[in-house]
LOVEXNU-410479 format. One record per residue (C-alpha): x, y, z; residue in one letter; chain. Coordinates in steps of 0.5 Angstrom, whole numbers, plus 500, padded with zeros to 3 digits. Each point is the difference from the previous one (the first is absolute). Layout:
BEGIN
+-----+-----+-----+--------+--------+
:  xx :  yy :  zz : residu : chaine :
+-----+-----+-----+--------+--------+
:   X :   Y :   Z :      A :      A :
...
+-----+-----+-----+--------+--------+
END
This chain:
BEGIN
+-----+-----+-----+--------+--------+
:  xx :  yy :  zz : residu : chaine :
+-----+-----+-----+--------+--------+
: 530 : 490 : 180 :      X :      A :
: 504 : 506 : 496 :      X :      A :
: 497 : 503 : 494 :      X :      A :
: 504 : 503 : 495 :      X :      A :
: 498 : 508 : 499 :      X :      A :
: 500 : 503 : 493 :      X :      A :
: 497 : 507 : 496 :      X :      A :
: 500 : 500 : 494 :      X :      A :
: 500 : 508 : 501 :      X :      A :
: 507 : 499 : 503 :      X :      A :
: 507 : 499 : 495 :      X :      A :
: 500 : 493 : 501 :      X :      A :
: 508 : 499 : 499 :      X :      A :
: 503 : 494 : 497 :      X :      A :
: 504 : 498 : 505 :      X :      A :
: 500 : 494 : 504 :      X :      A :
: 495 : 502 : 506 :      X :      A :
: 492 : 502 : 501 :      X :      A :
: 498 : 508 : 501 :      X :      A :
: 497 : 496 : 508 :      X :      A :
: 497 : 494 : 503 :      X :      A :
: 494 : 500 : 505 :      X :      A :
: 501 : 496 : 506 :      X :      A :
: 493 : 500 : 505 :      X :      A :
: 499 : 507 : 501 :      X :      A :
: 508 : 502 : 498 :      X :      A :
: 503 : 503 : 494 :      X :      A :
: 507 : 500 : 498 :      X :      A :
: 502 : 505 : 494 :      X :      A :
: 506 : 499 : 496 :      X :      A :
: 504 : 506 : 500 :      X :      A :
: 496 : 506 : 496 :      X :      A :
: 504 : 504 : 495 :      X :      A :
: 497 : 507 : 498 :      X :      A :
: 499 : 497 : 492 :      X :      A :
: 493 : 501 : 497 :      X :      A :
: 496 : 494 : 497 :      X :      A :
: 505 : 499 : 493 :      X :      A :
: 506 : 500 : 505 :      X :      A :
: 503 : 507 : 500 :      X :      A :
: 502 : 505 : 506 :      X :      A :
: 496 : 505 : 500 :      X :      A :
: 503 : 506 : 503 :      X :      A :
: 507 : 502 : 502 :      X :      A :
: 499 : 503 : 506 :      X :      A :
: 499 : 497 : 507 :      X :      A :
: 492 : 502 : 501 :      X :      A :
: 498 : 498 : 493 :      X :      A :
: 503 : 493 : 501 :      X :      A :
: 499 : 499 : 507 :      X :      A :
: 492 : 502 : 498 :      X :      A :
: 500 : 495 : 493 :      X :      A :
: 504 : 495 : 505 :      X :      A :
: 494 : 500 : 506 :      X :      A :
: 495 : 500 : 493 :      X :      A :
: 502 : 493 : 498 :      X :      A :
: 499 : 499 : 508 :      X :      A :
: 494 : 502 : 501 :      X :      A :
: 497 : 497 : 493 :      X :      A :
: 503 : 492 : 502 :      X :      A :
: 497 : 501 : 507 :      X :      A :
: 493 : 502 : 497 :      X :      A :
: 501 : 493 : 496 :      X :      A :
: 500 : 497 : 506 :      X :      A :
: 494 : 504 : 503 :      X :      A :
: 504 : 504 : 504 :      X :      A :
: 503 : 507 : 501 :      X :      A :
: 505 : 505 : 503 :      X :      A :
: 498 : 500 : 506 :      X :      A :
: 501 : 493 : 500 :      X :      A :
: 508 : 501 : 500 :      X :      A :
: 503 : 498 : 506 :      X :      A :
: 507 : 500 : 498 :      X :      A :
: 504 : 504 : 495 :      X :      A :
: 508 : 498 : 498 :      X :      A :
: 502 : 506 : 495 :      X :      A :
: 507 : 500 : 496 :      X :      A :
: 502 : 506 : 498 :      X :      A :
: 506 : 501 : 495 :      X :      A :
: 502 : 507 : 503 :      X :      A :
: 498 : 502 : 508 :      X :      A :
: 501 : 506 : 497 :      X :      A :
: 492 : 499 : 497 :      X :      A :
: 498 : 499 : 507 :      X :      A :
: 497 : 506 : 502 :      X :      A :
: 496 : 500 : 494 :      X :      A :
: 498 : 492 : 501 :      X :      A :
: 497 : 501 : 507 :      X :      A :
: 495 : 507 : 498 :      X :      A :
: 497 : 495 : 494 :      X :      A :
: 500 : 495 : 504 :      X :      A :
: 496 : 503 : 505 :      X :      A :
: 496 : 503 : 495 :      X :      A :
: 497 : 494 : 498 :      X :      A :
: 500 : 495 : 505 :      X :      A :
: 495 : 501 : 505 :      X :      A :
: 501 : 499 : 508 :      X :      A :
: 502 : 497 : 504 :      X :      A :
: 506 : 499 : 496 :      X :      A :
: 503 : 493 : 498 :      X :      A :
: 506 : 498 : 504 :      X :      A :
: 506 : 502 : 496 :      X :      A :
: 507 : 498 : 498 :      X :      A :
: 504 : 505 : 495 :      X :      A :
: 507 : 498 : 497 :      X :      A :
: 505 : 502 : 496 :      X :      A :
: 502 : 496 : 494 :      X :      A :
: 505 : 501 : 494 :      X :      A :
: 496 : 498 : 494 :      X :      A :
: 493 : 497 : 499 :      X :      A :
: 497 : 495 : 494 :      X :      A :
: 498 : 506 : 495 :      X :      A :
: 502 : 507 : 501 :      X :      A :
: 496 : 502 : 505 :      X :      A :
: 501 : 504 : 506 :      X :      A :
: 496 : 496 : 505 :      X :      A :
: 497 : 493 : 500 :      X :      A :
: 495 : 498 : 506 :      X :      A :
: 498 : 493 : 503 :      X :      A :
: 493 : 500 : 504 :      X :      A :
: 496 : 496 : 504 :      X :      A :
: 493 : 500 : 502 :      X :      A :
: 495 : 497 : 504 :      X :      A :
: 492 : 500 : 498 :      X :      A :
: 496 : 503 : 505 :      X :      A :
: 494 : 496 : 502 :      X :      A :
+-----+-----+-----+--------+--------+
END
């Protein structure tokens, strides 16, 4: 049976989707943007964003009694490829290894004006 997941410590948007459900020992996220708790992006350049985006993460994992290092896949969106470089270090930086499977794709725009959205699946160690 699949739970839905939500934080109270994660900007809950009005928009017609859940922050994430559990199903079994899965979790699926909806896509994180680098907004605090009120709705506003923090920081304008990637690192800034790409550590608050991975904070909301962390924080709805922790609301499904799981971690980062539970992460097993990552699909990142950058608006710019040019922010890459800057993308990769931060996110080496933060998450631990062995690193998630990854996917990273360029797009032209995003919901809000941010430079990066990730959508993340864990599964809960045992």
């Amino acid at each position: 049976m699949k739970k839905q997941l939500h934080s109270d410590r994660v900007y809950d948007d009005p928009a017609p989707y859940s922050q994430g459900f559990v199903h079994g020992e899965t979790i699926s996220l909806a896509g994180q943007v680098p907004d605090d708790e009120t709705g506003a992006i923090v920081g304008d350049d990637i690192e800034t964003q790409t550590r608050q985006a991975l904070s909301n993460v962390e924080k709805l994992l922790a609301a499904a009694d799981a971690s980062l290092s539970d992460i097993v896949s990552v699909t990142a969106y950058l608006t710019d490829m040019d922010d890459l470089s800057g993308f990769n270090e931060t996110y080496a930086e933060i998450l631990p290894d062995p690193k998630p499977a990854r996917t990273t794709v360029a797009v032209s725009a995003l919901a809000v004006d941010a430079r990066l959205e990730l959508q993340v699946v864990a599964v809960k160690n045992e």
